[in-house]
mmCIF file of the C-alpha atoms, coordinates in Angstrom:
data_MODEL
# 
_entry.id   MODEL 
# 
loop_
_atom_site.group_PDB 
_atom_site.id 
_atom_site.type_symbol 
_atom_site.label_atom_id 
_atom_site.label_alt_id 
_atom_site.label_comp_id 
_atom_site.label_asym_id 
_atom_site.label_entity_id 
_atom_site.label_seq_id 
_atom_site.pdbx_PDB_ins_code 
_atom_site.Cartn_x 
_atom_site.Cartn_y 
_atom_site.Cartn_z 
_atom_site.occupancy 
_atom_site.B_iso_or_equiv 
_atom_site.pdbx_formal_charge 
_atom_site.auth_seq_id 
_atom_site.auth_comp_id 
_atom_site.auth_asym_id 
_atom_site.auth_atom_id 
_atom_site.pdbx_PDB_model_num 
ATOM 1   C CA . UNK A 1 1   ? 174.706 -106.374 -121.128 1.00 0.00 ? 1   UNK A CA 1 
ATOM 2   C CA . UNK A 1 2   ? 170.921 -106.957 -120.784 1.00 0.00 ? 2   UNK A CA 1 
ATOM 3   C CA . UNK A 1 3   ? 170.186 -110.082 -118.919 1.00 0.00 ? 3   UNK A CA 1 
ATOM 4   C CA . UNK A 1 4   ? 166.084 -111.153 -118.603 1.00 0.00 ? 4   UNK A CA 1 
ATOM 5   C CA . UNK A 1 5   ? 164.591 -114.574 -118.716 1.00 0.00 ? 5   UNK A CA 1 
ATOM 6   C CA . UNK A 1 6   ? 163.633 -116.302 -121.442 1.00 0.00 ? 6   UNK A CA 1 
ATOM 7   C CA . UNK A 1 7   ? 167.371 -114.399 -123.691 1.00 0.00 ? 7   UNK A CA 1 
ATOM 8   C CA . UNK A 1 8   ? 169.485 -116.748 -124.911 1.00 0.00 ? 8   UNK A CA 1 
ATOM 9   C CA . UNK A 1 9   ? 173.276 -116.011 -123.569 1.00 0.00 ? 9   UNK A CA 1 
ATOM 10  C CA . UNK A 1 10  ? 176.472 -116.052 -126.048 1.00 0.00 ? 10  UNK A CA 1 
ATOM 11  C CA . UNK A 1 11  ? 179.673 -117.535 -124.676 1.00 0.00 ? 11  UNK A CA 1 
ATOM 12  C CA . UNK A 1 12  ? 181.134 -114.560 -124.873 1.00 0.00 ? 12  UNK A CA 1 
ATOM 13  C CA . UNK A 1 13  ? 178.106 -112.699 -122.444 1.00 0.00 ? 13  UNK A CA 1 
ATOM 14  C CA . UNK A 1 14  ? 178.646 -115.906 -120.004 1.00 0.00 ? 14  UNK A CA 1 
ATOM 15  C CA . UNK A 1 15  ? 182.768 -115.026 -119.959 1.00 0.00 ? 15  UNK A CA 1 
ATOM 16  C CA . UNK A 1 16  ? 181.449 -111.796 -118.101 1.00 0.00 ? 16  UNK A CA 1 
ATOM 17  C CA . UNK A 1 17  ? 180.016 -113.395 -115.577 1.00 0.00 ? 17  UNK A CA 1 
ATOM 18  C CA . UNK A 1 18  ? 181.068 -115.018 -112.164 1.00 0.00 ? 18  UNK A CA 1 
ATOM 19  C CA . UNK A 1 19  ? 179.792 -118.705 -112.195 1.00 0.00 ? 19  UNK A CA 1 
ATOM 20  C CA . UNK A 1 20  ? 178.591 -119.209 -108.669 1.00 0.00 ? 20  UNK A CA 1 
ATOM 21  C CA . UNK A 1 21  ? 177.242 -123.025 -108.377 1.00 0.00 ? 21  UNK A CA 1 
ATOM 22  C CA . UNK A 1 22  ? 174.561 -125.230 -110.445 1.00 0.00 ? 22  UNK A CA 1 
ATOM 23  C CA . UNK A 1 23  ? 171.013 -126.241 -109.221 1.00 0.00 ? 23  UNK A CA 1 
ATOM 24  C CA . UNK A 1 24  ? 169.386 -129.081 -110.856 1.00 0.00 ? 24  UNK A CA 1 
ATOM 25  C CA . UNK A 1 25  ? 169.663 -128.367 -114.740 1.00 0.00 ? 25  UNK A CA 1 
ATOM 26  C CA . UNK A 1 26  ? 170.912 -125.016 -114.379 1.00 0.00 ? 26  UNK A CA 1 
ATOM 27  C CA . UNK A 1 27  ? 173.799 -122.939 -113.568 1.00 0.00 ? 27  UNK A CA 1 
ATOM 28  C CA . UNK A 1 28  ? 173.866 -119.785 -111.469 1.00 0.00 ? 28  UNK A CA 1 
ATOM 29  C CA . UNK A 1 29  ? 175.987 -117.125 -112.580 1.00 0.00 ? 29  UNK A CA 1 
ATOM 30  C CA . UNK A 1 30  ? 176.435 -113.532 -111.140 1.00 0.00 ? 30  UNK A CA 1 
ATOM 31  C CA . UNK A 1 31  ? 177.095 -110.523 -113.424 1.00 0.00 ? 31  UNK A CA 1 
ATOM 32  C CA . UNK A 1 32  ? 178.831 -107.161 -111.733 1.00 0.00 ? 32  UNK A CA 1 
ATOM 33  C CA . UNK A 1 33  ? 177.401 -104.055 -113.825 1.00 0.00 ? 33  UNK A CA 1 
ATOM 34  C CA . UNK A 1 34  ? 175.638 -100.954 -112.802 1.00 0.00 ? 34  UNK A CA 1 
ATOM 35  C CA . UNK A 1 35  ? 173.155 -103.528 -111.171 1.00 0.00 ? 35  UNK A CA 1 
ATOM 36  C CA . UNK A 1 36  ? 174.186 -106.805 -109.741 1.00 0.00 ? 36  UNK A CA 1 
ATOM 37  C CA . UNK A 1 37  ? 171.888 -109.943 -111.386 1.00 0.00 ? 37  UNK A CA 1 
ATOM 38  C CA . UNK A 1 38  ? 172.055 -113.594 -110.307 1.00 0.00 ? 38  UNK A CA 1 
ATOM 39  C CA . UNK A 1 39  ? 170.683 -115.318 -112.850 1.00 0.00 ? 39  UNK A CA 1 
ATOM 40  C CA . UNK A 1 40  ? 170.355 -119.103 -113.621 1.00 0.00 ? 40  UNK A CA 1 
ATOM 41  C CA . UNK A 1 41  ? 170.817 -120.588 -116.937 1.00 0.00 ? 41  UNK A CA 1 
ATOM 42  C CA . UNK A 1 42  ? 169.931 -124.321 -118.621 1.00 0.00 ? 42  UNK A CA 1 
ATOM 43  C CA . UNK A 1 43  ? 172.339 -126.271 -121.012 1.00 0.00 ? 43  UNK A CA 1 
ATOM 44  C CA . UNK A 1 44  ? 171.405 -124.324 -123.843 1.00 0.00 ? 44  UNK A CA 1 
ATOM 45  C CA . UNK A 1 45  ? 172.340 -120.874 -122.027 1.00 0.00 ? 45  UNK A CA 1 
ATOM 46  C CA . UNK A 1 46  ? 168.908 -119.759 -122.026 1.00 0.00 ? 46  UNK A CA 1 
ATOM 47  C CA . UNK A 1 47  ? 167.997 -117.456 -118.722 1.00 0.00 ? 47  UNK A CA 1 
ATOM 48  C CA . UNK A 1 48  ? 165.299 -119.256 -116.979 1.00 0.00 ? 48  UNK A CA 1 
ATOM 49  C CA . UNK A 1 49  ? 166.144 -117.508 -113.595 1.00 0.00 ? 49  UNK A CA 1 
ATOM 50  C CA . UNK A 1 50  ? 167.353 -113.416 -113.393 1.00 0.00 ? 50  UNK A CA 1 
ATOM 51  C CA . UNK A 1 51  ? 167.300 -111.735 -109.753 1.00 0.00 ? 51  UNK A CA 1 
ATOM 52  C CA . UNK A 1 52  ? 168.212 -108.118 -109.824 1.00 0.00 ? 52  UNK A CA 1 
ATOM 53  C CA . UNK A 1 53  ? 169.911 -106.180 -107.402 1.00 0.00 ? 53  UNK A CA 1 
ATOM 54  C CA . UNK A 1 54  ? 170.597 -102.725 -106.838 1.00 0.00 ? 54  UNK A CA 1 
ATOM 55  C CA . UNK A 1 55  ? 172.546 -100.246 -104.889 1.00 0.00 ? 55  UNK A CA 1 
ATOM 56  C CA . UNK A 1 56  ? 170.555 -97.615  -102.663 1.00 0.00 ? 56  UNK A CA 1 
ATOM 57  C CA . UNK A 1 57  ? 171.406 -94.974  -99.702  1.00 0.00 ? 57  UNK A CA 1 
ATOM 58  C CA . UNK A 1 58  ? 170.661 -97.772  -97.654  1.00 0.00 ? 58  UNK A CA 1 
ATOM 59  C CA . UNK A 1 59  ? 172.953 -100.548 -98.785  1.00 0.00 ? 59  UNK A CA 1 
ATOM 60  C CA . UNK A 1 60  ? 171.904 -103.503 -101.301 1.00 0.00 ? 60  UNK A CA 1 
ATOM 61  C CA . UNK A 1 61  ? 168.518 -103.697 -102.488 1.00 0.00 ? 61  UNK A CA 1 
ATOM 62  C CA . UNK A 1 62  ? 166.549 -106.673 -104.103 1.00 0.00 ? 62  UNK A CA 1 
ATOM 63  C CA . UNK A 1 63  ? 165.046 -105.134 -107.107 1.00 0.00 ? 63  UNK A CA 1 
ATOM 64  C CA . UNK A 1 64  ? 163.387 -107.587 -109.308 1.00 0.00 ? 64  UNK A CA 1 
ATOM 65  C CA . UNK A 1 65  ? 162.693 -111.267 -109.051 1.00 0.00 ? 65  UNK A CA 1 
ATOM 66  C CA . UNK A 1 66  ? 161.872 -113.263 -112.238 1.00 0.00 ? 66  UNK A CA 1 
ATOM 67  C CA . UNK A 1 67  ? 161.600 -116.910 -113.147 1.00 0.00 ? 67  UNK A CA 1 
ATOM 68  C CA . UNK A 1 68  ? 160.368 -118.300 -116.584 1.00 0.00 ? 68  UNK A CA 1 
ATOM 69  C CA . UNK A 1 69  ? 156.325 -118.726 -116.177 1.00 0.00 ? 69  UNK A CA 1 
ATOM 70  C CA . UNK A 1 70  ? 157.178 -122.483 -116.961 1.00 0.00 ? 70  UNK A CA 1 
ATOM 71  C CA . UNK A 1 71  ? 159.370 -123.355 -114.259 1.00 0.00 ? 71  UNK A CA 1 
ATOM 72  C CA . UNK A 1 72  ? 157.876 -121.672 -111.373 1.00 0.00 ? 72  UNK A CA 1 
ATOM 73  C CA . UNK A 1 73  ? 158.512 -123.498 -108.171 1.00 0.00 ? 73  UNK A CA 1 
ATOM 74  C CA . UNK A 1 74  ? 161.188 -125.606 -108.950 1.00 0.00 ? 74  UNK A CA 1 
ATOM 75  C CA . UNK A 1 75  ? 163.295 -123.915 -106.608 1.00 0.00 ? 75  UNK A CA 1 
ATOM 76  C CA . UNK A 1 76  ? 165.205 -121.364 -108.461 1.00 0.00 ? 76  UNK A CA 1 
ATOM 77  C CA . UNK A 1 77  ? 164.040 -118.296 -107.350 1.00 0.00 ? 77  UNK A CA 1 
ATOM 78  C CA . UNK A 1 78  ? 165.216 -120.423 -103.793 1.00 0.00 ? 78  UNK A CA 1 
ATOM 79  C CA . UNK A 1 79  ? 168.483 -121.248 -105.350 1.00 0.00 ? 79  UNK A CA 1 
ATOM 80  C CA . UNK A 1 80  ? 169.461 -117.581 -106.800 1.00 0.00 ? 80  UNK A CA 1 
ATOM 81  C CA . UNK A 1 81  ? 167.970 -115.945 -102.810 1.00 0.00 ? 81  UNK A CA 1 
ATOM 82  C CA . UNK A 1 82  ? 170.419 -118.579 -101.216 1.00 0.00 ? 82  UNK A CA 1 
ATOM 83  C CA . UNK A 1 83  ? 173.283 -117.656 -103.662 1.00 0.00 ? 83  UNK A CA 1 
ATOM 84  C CA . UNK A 1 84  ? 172.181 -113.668 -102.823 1.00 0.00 ? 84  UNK A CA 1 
ATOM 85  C CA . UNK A 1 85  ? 172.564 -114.373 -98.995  1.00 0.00 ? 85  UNK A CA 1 
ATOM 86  C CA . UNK A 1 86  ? 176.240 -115.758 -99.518  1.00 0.00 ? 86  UNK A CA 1 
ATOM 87  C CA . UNK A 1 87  ? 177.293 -112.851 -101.643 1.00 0.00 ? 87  UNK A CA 1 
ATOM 88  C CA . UNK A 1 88  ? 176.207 -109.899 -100.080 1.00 0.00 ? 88  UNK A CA 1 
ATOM 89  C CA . UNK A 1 89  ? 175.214 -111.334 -96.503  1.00 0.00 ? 89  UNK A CA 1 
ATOM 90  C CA . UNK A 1 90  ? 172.131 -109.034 -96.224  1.00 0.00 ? 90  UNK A CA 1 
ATOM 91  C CA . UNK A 1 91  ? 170.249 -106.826 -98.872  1.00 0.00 ? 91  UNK A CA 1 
ATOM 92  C CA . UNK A 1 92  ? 166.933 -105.085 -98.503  1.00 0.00 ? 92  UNK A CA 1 
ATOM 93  C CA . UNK A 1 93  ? 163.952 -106.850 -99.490  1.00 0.00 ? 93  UNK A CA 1 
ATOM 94  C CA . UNK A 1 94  ? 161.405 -105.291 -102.164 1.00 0.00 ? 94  UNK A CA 1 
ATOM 95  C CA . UNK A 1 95  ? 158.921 -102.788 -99.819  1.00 0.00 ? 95  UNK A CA 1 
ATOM 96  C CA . UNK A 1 96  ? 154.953 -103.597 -99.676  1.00 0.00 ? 96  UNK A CA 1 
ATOM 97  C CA . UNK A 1 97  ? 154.768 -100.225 -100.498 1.00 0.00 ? 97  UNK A CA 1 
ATOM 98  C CA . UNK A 1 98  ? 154.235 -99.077  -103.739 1.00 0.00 ? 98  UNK A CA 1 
ATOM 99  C CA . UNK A 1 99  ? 154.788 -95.344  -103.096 1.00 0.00 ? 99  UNK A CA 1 
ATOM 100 C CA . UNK A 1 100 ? 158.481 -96.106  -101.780 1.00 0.00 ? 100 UNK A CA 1 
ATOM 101 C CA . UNK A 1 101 ? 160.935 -94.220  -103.773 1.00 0.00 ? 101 UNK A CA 1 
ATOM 102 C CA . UNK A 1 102 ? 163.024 -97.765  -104.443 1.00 0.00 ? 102 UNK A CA 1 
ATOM 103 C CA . UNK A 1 103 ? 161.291 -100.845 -105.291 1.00 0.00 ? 103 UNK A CA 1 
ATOM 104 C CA . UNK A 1 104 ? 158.248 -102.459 -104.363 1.00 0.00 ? 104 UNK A CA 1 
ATOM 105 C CA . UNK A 1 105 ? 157.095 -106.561 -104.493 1.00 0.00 ? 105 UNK A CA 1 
ATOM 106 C CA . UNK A 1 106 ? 154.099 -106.611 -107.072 1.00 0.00 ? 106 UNK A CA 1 
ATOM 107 C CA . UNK A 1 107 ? 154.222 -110.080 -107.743 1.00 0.00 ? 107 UNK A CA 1 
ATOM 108 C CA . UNK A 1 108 ? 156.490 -111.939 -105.243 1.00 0.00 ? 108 UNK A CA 1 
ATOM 109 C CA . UNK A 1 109 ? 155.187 -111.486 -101.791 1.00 0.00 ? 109 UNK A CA 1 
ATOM 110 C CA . UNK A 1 110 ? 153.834 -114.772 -101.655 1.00 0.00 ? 110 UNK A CA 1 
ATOM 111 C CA . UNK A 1 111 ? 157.793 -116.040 -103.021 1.00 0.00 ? 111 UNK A CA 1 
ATOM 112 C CA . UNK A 1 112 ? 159.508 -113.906 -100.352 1.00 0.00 ? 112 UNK A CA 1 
ATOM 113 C CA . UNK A 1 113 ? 156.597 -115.204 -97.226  1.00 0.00 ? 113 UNK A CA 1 
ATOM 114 C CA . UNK A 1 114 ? 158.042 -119.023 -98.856  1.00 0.00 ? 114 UNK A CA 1 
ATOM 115 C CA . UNK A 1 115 ? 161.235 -118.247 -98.400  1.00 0.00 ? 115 UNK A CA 1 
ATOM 116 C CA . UNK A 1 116 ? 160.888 -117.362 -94.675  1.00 0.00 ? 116 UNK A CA 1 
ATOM 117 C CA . UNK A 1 117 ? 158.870 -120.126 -94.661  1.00 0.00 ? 117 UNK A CA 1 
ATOM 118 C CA . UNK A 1 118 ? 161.229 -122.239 -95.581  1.00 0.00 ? 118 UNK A CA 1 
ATOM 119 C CA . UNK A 1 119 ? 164.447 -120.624 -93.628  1.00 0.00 ? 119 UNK A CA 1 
ATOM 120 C CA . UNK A 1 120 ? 165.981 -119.380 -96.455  1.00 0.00 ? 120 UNK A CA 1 
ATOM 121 C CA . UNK A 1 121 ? 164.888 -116.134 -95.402  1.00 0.00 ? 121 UNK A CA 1 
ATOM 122 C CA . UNK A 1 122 ? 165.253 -115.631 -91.379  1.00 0.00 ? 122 UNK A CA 1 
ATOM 123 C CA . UNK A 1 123 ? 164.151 -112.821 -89.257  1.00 0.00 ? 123 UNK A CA 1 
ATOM 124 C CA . UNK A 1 124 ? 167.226 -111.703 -88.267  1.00 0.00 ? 124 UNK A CA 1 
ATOM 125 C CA . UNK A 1 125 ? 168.806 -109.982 -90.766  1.00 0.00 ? 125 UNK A CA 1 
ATOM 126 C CA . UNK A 1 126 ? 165.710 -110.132 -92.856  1.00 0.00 ? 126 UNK A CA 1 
ATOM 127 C CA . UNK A 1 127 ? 162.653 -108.422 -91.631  1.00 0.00 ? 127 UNK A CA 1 
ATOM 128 C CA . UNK A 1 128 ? 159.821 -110.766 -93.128  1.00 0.00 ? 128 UNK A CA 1 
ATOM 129 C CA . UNK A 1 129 ? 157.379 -108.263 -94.927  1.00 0.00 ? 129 UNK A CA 1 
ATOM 130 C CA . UNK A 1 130 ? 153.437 -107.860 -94.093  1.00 0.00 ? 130 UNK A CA 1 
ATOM 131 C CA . UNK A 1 131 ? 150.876 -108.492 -96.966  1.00 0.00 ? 131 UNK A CA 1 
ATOM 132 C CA . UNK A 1 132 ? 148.863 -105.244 -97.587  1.00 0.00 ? 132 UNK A CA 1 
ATOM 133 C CA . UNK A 1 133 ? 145.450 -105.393 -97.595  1.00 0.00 ? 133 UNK A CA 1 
ATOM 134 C CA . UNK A 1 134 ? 144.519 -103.372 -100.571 1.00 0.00 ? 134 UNK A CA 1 
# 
């Protein structure tokens, strides 16, 4: 199944996933496949939210982080890292790095530093990633 903001779900893609818990106007789902997303849906089963995860040699891996343009910073991307943390307890965050050989924040740093920020995110488990001055 290919699951990306801004695809509307059938019922019958939604029956494969795990419903988790809602968050304002959506619900968050999680879907078991070769990755693992968490992604969070409105009433009309349109993907507003879709968190990827991925298996590595070092455990669980935060891959990519995406929230419709439109509803940046109404706390999704919040709700689906809070759902993440209950599920898999701790994952690997997205390097600074881009020359890592898994994946690499280009557009979230500032989400991830908010999340700390906020205690979503706390140093331990999570190590809270530098910015890199380019």
């Amino acid at each position: 199944m290919i699951l990306e903001i801004n695809k509307t779900l059938t019922n019958s893609e939604i029956s494969q996933c795990e419903y988790l818990s809602s968050h304002s106007l959506y619900k968050l789902y999680v879907y078991y496949g070769y990755e693992t997303f968490i992604i969070a849906i409105d009433n009309s089963n349109l993907i507003c939210g879709c968190f990827e995860f991925c298996e590595s040699d070092e455990g669980c891996q935060l891959a990519h982080m995406n929230v419709l343009k439109s509803l940046k910073r109404n706390g999704i991307g919040t709700a689906i890292i809070s759902e993440a943390i209950q599920l898999f307890d701790c994952f690997e965050l997205p390097s600074t790095n881009s020359d890592d050989m898994y994946y690499y924040i280009d557009n979230g740093l500032n989400f991830i530093h908010h999340c700390f920020d906020i205690c979503v995110l706390k140093e331990p488990p999570f190590k809270r990633p530098e910015y890199v001055v380019i």
